[in-house]
C-alpha positions in Angstrom: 27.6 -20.5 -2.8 25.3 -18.7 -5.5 23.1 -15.7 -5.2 19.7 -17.7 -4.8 21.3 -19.9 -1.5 21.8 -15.9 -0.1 18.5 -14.8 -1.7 17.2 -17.6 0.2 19.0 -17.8 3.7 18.6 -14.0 3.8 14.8 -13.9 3.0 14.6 -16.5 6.1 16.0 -14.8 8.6 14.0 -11.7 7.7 10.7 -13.4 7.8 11.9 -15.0 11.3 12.5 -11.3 12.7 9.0 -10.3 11.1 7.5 -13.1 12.8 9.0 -12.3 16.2 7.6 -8.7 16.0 4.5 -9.7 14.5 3.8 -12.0 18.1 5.3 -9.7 20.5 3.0 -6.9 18.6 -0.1 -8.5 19.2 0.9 -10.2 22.3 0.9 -14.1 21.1 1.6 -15.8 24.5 2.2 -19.7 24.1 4.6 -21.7 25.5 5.8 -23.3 22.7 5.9 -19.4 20.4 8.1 -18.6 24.0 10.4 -22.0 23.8 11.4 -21.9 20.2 12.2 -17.6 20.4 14.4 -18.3 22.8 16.1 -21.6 20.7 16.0 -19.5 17.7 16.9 -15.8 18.7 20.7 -15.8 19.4 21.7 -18.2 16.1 19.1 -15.9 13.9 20.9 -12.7 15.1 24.3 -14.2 14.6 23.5 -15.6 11.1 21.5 -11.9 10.5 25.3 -10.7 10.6 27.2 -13.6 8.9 24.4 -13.5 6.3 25.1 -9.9 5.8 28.9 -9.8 5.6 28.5 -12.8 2.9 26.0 -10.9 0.9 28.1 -7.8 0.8 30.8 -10.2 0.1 29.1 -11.8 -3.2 27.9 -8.6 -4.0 31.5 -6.8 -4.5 33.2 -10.2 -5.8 30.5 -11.0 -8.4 29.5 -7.1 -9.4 26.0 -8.3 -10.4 22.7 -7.9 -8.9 19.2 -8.8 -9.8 16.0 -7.5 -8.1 15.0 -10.2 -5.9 18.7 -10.4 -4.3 18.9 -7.0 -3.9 15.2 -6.7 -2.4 16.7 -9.7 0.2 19.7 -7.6 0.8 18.0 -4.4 1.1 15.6 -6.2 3.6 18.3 -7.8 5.0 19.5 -4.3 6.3 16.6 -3.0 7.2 16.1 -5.7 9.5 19.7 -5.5 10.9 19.5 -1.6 11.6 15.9 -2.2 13.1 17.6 -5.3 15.4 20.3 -4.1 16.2 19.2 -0.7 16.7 16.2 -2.1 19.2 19.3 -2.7 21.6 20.5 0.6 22.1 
């Protein structure tokens, strides 16, 4: 596992979450939008954690960071605290 497969996996799961809002915001109603949020919602959330804890992970165990991991990371946050957050 390398910094670009967790650039990657995290940038996904951010743009999935971004995508979500950006259809509940202007009020996308199709069946199939409906079907695949609720395929998709409970693995994304779980691998929004996972994805998290691995990227911390790498980060401590390989001490180096370049921008566009970081940025991911940072994003990767973000969106946590926001989805998380949207619970409580």
């Amino acid at each position: 596992m390398n910094n670009k497969w967790l650039m990657r996996a995290n940038f996904v799961i951010v743009a999935y979450f971004v995508i979500l809002y950006a259809f509940n915001y202007f009020k996308v109603d199709f069946v199939i939008v409906g079907v695949f949020r609720e395929i998709l919602t409970i693995p994304f959330l779980l691998a929004q954690v996972v994805f998290l804890f691995l990227s911390f992970r790498f980060l401590v165990k390989e001490n180096k960071l370049n921008f566009s991991f970081g940025l991911s990371l940072v994003l990767l946050i973000v969106c946590s605290v926001l989805t998380i957050g949207s619970f409580f």
